[in-house]
N, C-alpha and C positions, 0 to 999 in steps of 0.2 A: 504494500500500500504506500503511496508517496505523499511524503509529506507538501502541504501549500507551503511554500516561501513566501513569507512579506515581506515588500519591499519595507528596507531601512528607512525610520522615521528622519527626518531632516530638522538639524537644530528648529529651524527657520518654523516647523510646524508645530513645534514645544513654546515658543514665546523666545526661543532663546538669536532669533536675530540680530545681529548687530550691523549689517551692511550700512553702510554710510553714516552709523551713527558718529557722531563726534565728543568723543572725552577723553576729559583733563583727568590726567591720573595723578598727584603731588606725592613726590617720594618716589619718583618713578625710577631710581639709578639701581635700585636694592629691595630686597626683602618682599613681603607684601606687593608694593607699590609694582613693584617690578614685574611680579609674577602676575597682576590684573594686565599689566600691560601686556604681556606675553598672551594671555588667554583669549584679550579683546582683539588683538590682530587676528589671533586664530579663527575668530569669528568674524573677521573682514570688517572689525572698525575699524574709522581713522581715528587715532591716538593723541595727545597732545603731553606731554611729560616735562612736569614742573619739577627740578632739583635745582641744589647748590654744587652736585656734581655732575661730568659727564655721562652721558649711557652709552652701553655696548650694545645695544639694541638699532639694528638695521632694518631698515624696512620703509618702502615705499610710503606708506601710510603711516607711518612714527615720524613727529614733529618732536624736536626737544628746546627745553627753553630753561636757559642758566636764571631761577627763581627763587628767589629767598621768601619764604612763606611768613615770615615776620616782617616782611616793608612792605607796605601798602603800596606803598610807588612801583616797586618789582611785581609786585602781583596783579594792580590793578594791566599795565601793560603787558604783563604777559596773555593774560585774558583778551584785551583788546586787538593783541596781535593774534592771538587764536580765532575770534570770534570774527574777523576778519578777513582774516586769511582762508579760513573753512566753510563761514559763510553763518556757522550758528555754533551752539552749544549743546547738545542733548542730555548730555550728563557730566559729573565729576564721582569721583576716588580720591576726599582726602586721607592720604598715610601717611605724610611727612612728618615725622617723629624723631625724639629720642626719649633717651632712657632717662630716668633718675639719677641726680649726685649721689645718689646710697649716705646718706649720713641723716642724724636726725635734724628735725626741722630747728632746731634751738642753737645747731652749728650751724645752718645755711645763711651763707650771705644773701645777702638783696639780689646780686648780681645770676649767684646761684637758680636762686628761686624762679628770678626773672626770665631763665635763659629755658628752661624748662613751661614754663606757663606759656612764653608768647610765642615757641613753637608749636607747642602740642595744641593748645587750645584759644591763643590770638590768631596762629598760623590757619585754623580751620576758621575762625569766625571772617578773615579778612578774604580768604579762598572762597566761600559759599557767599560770604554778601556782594563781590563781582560778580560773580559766574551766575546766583542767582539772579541779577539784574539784567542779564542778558537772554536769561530765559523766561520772564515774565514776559515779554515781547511776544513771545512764543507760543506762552500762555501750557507749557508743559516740560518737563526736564525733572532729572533723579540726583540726588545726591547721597551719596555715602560715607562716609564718616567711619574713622577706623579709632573705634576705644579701646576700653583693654579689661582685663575680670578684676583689673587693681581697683576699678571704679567700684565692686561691691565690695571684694574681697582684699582684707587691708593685708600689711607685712611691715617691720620697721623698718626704719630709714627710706622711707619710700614716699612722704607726705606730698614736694613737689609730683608728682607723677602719680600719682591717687586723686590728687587733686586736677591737674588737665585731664588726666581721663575722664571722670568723675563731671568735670566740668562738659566735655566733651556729649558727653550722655543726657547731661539735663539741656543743654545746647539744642542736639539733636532733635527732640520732643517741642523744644519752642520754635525754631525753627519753622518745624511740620505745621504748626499751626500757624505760621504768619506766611506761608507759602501756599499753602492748602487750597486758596480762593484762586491761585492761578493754575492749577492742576499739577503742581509739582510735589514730588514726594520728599521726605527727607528720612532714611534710617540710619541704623551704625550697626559696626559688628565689632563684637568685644572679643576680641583671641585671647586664650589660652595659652600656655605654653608652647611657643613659637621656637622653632629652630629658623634661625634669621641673621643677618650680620651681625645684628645686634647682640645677638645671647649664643655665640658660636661658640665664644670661649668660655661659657661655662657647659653648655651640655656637649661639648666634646668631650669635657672630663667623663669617663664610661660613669663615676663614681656618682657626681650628680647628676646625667641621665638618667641613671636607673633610680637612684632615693626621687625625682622628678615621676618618673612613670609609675612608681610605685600606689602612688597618692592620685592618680586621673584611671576613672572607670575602665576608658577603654584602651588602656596601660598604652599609650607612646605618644608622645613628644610630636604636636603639629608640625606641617611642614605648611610652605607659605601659601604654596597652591590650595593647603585645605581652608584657608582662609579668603583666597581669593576667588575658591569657587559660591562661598553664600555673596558676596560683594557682587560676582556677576549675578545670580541671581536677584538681587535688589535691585540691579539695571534694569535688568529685563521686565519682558510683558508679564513672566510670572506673577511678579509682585505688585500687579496694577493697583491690588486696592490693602496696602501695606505703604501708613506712613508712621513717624513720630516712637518706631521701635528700635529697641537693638536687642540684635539676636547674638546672643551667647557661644561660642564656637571652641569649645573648652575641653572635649572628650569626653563631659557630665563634671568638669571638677569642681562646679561652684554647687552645685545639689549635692554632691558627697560632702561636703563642706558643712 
């Protein structure tokens, strides 16, 4: 008896098209940012990539643009040359991040604190209120926002960077509701335990990957891609009637918790 073959379902008929769309991905050289970039070319967007570094990332549809996500002046033009240049804006991917000073909040200088707040969370508020003004016009466009589980789940020495993420999530939610009236959505997705530029040199140690895996349900250590695949999801048509949340992408470690 011979089985029917069905033909292969095509992104394009799941929601998950991206042809011609146009997004800003920030943090685009590394990690996270990087790996959205990578995914959304695969689905035939065209790309726009905000860092303070270069990218290795080649590709006909990859625009890259030397952006500092804490000056407004660097950001607002960079957008203007996007929006320009491509014709519109359909979405953004802020990830441009760093880490914690790791000390407690009673040693951190001003300067400290500062440098941590106005990238993680000045750097998305100046990113989304460009780009969102561009898609008002539109009258529809997505935004994503990349928080982190430190916004529920605290750790010591970690107060700057609990606090942008933290900030980042109640951001997210206000946002949604002051963009809502012109059909644009706004979430975040909060990672887990990320293997990334950033945290390379601790979970290479075999010693703290595995006390790390130990403690997350479904025992290993994210990689970027598992993070950038709900992020595409949030672009997409999937997620049309999903605003003002952030989805958790953790392995269950904030429920074990």
């Amino acid at each position: 008896m011979r089985r029917e073959v069905k033909p292969q379902t095509k992104a394009s008929e799941i929601g998950m098209n991206f042809e011609d769309k146009v997004v800003i991905v920030t943090g685009a050289s590394s990690g996270i940012g990087e790996s959205c970039v990578k995914k959304l070319l695969n689905f035939n967007a065209r790309v726009a990539g905000f860092d303070m570094k270069p990218s290795k990332i080649t590709s006909e549809n990859y625009n890259h643009y030397m952006a500092d996500v804490r000056d407004e002046g660097s950001v607002k033009k960079a957008v203007d040359d996007v929006d320009s240049g491509f014709g519109r804006i359909d979405a953004t991917v802020n990830c441009a991040g760093i880490f914690s000073n790791s000390k407690p909040f009673y040693d951190m200088s001003f300067e400290e604190w500062d440098r941590v707040i106005s990238t993680n969370l000045t750097g998305t508020f100046l990113c989304s209120k460009h780009i969102a003004r561009k898609m008002i016009k539109n009258k529809k466009g997505k935004i994503v926002n990349i928080s982190c589980i430190r916004s529920m789940i605290f750790k010591p020495n970690m107060t700057d960077y609990s606090a942008s993420k933290g900030g980042v999530v109640a951001l997210t939610s206000a946002m949604a509701l002051d963009l809502a009236p012109f059909g644009i959505q706004v979430n975040s997705v909060a990672p887990g335990f990320t293997f990334t530029g950033m945290t390379e040199n601790a979970f290479s140690n075999p010693e703290v990957r595995s006390s790390s895996e130990k403690i997350i349900p479904l025992g290993r250590i994210a990689e970027s891609d598992d993070i950038a695949n709900v992020a595409l999801f949030l672009l997409s048509d999937l997620s049309n009637y999903i605003t003002g949340e952030t989805i958790f992408v953790d392995g269950g470690f904030r429920i074990w918790k």
